[in-house]
TISE-158471 format. One line per 4 residues: number of its first residue (from 1); for each residue x, y, z of N, C-alpha, C. Coordinates in nm, 3 decimals, padded with zeros to 5 digits. Example, Ala and Ser with C-alpha at 12.3 -4.5 7.8 and 13.67 -1.06 7.14 Angstrom:
2
1 = 01.319 -00.569 00.780 01.230 -00.450 00.780 01.320 -00.330 00.780 ~ 01.285 -00.225 00.708 01.367 -00.106 00.714 01.290 00.003 00.787;
This chain:
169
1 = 00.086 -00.117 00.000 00.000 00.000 00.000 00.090 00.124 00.000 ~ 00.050 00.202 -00.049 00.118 00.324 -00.083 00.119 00.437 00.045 ~ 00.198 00.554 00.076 00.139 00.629 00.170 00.030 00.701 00.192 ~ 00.013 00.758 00.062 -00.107 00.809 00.044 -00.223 00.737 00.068;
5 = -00.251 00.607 00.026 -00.364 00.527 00.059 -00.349 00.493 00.177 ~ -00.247 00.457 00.234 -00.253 00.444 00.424 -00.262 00.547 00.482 ~ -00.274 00.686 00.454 -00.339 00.771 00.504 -00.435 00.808 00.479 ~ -00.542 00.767 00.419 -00.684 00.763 00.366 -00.726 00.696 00.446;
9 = -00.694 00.513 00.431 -00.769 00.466 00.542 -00.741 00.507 00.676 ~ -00.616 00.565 00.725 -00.641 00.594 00.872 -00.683 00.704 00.904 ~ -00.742 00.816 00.788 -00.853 00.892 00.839 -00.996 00.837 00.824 ~ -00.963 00.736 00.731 -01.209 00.690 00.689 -01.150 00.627 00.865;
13 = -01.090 00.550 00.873 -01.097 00.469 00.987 -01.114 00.519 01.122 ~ -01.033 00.617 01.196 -00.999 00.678 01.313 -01.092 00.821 01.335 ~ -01.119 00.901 01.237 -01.192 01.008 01.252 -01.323 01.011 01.218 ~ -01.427 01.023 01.280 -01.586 01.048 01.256 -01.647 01.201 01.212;
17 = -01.703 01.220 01.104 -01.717 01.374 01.060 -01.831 01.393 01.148 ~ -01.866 01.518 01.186 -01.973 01.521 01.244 -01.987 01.702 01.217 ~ -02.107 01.751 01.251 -02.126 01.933 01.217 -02.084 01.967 01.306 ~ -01.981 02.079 01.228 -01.945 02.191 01.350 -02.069 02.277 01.398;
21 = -02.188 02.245 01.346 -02.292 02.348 01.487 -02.294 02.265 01.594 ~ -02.288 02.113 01.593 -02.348 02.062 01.664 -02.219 02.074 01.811 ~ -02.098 02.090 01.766 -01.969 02.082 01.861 -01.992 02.239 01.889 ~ -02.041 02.360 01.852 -02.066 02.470 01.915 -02.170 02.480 02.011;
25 = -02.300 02.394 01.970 -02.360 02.377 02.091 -02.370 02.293 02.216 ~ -02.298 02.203 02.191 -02.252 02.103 02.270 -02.146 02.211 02.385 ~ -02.028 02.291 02.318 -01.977 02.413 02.430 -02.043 02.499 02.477 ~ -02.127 02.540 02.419 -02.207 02.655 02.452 -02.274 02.582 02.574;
29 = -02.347 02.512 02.580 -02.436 02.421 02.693 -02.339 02.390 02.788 ~ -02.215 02.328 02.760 -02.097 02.319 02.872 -02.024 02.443 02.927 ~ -02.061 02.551 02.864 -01.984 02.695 02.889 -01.827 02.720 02.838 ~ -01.822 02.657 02.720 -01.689 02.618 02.700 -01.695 02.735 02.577;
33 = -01.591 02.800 02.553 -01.619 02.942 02.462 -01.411 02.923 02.417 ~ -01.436 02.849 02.316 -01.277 02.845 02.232 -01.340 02.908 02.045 ~ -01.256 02.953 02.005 -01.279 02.952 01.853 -01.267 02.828 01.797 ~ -01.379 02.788 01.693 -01.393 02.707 01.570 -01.317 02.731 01.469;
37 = -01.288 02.634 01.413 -01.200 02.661 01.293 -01.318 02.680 01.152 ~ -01.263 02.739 01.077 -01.346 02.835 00.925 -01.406 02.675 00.878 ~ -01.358 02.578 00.882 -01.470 02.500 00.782 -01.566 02.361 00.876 ~ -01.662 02.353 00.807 -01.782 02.323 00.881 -01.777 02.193 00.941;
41 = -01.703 02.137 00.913 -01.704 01.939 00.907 -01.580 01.966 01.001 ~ -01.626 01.867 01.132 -01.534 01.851 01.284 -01.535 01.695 01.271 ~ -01.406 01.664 01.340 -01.412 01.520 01.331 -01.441 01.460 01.502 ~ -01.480 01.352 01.531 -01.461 01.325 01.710 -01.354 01.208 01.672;
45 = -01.241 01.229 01.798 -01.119 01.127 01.729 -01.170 01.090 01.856 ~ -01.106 00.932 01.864 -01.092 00.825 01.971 -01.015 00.879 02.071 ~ -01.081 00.814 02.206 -00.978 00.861 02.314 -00.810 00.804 02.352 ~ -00.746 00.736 02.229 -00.661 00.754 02.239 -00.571 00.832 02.157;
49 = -00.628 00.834 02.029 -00.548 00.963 01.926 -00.583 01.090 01.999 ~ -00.677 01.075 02.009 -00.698 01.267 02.113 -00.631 01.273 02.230 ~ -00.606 01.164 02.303 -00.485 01.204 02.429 -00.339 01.257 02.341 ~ -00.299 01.164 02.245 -00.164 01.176 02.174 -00.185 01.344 02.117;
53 = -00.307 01.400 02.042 -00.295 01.485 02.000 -00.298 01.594 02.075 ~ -00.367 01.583 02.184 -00.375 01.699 02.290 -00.259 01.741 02.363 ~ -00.153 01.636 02.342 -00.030 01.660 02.411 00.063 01.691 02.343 ~ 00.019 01.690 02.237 00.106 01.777 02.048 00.051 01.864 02.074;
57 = -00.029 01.941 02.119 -00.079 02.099 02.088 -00.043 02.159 02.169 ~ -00.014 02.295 02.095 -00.008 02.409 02.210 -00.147 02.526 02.204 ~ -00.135 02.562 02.326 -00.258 02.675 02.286 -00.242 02.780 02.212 ~ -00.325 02.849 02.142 -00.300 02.968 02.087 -00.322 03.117 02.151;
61 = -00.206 03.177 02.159 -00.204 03.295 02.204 -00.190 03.402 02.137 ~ -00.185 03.540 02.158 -00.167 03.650 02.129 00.012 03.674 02.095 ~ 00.037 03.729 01.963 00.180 03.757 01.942 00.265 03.751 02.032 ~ 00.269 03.909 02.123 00.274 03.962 02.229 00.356 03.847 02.332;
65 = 00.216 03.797 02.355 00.236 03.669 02.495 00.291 03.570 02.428 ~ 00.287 03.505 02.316 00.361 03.402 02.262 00.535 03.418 02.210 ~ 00.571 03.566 02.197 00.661 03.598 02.203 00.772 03.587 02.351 ~ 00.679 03.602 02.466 00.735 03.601 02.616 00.802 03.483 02.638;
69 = 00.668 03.403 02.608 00.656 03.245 02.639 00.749 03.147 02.520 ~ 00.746 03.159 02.441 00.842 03.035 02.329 00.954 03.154 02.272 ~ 00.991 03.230 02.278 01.092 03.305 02.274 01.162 03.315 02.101 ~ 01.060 03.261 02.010 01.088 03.219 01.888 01.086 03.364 01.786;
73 = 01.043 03.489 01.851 00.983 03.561 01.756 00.986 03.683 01.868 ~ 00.941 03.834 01.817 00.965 03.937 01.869 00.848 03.994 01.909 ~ 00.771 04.034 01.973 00.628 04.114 01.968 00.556 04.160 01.888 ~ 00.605 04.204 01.771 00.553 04.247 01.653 00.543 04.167 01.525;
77 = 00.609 04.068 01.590 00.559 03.930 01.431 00.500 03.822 01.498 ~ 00.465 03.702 01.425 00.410 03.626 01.453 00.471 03.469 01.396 ~ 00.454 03.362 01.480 00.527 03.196 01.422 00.378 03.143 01.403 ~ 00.433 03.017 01.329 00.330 02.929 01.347 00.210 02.909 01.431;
81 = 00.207 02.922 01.543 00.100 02.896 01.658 00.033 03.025 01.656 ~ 00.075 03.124 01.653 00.048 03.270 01.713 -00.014 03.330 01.583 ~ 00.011 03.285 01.450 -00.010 03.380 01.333 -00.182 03.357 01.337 ~ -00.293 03.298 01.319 -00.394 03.301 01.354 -00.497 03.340 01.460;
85 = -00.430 03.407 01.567 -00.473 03.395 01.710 -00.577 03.495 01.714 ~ -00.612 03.602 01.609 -00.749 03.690 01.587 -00.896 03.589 01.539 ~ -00.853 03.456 01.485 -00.976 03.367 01.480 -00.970 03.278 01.557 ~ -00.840 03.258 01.594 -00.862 03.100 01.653 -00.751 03.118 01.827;
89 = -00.786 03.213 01.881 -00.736 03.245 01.994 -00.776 03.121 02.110 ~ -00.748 03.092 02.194 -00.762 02.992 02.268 -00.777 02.858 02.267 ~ -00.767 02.827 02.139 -00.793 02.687 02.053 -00.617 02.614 02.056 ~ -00.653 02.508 02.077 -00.533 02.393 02.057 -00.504 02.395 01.962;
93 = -00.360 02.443 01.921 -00.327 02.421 01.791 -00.236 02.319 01.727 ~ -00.248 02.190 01.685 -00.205 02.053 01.664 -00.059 02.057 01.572 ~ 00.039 01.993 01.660 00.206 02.019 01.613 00.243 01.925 01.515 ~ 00.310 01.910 01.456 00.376 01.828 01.344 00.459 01.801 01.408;
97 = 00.542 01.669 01.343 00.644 01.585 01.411 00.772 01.683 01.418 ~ 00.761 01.793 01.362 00.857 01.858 01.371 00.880 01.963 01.516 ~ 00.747 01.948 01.536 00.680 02.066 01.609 00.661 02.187 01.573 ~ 00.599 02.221 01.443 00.537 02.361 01.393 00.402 02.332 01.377;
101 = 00.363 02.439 01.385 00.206 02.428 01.415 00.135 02.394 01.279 ~ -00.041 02.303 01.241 -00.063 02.293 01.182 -00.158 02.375 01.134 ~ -00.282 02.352 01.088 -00.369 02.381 01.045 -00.461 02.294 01.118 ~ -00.452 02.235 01.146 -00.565 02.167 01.244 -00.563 02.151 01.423;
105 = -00.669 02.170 01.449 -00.719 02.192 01.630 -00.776 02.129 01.690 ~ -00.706 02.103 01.800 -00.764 01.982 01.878 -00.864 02.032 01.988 ~ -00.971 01.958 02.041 -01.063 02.062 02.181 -01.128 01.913 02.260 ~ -01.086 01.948 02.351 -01.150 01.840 02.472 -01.309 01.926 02.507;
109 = -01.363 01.834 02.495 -01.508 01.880 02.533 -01.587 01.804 02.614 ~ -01.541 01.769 02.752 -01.644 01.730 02.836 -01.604 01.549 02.796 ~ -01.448 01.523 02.795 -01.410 01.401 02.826 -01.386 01.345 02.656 ~ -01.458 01.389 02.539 -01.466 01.376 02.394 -01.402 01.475 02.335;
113 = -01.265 01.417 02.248 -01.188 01.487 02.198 -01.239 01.533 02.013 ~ -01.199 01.618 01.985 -01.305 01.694 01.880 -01.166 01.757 01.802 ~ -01.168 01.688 01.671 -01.052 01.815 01.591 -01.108 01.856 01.505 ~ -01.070 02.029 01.473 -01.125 02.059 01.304 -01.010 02.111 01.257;
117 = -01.008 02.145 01.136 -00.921 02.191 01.047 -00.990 02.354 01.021 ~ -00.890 02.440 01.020 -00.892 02.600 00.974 -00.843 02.626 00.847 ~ -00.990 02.573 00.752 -00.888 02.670 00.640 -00.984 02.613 00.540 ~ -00.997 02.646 00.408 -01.097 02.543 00.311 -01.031 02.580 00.158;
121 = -01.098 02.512 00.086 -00.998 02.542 -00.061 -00.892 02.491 -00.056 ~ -00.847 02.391 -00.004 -00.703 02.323 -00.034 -00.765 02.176 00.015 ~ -00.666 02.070 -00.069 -00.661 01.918 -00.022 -00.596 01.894 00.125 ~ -00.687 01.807 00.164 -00.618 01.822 00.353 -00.524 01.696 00.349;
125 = -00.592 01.633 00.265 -00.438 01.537 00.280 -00.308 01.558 00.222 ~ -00.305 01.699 00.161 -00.149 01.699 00.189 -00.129 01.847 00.263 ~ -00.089 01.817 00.365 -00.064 01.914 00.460 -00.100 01.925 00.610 ~ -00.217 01.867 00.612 -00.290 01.813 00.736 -00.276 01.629 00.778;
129 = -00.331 01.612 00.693 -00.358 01.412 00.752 -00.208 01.400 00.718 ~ -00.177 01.408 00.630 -00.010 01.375 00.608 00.109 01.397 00.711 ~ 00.089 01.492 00.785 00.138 01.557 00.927 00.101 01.461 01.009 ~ -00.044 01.469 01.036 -00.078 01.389 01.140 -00.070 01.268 01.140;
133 = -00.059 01.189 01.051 -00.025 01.019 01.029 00.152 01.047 01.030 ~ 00.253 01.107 00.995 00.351 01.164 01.031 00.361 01.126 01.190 ~ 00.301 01.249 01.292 00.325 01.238 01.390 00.275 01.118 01.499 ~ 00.162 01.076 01.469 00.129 00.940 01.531 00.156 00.812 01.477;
137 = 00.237 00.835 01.386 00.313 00.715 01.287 00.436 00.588 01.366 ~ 00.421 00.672 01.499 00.522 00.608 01.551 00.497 00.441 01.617 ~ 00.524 00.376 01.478 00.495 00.232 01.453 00.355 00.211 01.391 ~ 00.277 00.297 01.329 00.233 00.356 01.284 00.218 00.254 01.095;
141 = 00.331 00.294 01.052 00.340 00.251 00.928 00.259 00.131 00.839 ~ 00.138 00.186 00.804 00.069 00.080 00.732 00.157 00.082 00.608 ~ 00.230 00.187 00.525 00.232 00.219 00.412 00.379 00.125 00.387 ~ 00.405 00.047 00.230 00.518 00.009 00.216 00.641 00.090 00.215;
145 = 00.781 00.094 00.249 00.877 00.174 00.264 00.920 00.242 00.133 ~ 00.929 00.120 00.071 01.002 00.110 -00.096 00.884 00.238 -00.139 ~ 00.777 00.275 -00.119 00.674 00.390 -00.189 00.683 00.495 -00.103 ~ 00.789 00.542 00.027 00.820 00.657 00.025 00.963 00.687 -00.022;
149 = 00.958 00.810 -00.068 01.055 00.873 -00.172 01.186 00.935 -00.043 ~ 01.295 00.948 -00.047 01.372 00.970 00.054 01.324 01.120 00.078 ~ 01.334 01.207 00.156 01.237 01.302 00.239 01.390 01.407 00.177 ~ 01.536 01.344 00.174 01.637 01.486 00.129 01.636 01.513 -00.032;
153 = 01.682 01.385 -00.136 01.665 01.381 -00.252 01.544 01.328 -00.336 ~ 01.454 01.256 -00.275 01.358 01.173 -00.370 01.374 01.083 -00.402 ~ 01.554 01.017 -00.400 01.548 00.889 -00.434 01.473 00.795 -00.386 ~ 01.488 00.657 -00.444 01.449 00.537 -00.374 01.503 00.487 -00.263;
157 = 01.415 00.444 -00.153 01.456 00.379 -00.055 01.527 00.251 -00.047 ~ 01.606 00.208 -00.014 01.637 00.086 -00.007 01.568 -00.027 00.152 ~ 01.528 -00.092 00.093 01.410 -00.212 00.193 01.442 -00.246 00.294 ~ 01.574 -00.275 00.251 01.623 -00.400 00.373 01.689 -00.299 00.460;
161 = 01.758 -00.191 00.391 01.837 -00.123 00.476 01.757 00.043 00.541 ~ 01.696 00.022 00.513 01.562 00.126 00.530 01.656 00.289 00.508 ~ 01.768 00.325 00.437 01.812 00.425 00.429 01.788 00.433 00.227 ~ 01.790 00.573 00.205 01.820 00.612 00.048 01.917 00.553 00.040;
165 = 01.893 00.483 -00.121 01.992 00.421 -00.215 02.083 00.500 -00.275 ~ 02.064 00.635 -00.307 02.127 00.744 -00.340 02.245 00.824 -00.304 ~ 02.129 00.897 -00.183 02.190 00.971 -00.066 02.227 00.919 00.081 ~ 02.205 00.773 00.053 02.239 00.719 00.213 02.232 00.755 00.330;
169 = 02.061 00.844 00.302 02.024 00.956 00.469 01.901 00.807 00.493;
């Protein structure tokens, strides 16, 4: 199986779509007041990908304060986590294996973990699910090796030795 198709099935598989009105009123009734992300379709992940993901996120703050706190940036600009924080201020914002922030948000709601994605007009599987099967990949790997491309040059992988045939990273 290819990567791309093992990240298909482990989103039909692991994530349930459900309406984002219905996860606004579900907070609203709990008193829970975070920003939604811009597109309408929320997923409810299992309580164990949502523990893993909740502990990949950081919250989103104000420039300012995110400048104090991660020391990455100056008061007057903005990183990854912080560049959205006029829509999506107080919302979990879900890390890549790298740890830069994604496009997608994680929210505990009353014991049920809830992610959406911020943003619409683009394919989410490359940029979003691709990240996130990335970061919870760890052993993870439905996908055959030989069909990912080496991540420095593109070459081919070699199988047995699980390094590029090429570039020997």
């Amino acid at each position: 199986m290819t990567k791309t198709e093992a990240i298909k099935k482990f989103v039909e598989r692991d994530f349930s779509g459900i309406p984002q009105e219905w996860v606004q009123i579900v907070m609203e009734k709990k008193d829970i007041y975070e920003s939604l992300p811009m597109w309408g379709t929320m997923w409810i992940v299992d309580n164990f990908l949502g523990k893993r993901l909740m502990k990949n996120a950081i919250q989103v703050i104000e420039p300012e304060e995110c400048a104090k706190e991660n020391k990455t940036h100056d008061k007057n600009t903005t990183c990854d986590i912080c560049e959205d924080y006029e829509e999506m201020i107080s919302a979990y914002n879900i890390k890549d294996k790298d740890g830069d922030g994604t496009a997608a948000y994680i929210y505990d709601i009353d014991g049920t973990y809830v992610m959406g994605i911020h943003g619409a007009g683009w394919n989410f599987y490359d940029g979003v699910w691709d990240k996130l099967y990335d970061k919870l990949g760890l052993g993870l790997e439905w996908h055959d090796v030989e069909d990912v491309p080496c991540n420095k040059c593109g070459g081919k992988r070699d199988v047995e030795a699980l390094i590029c045939s090429t570039c020997k990273v």
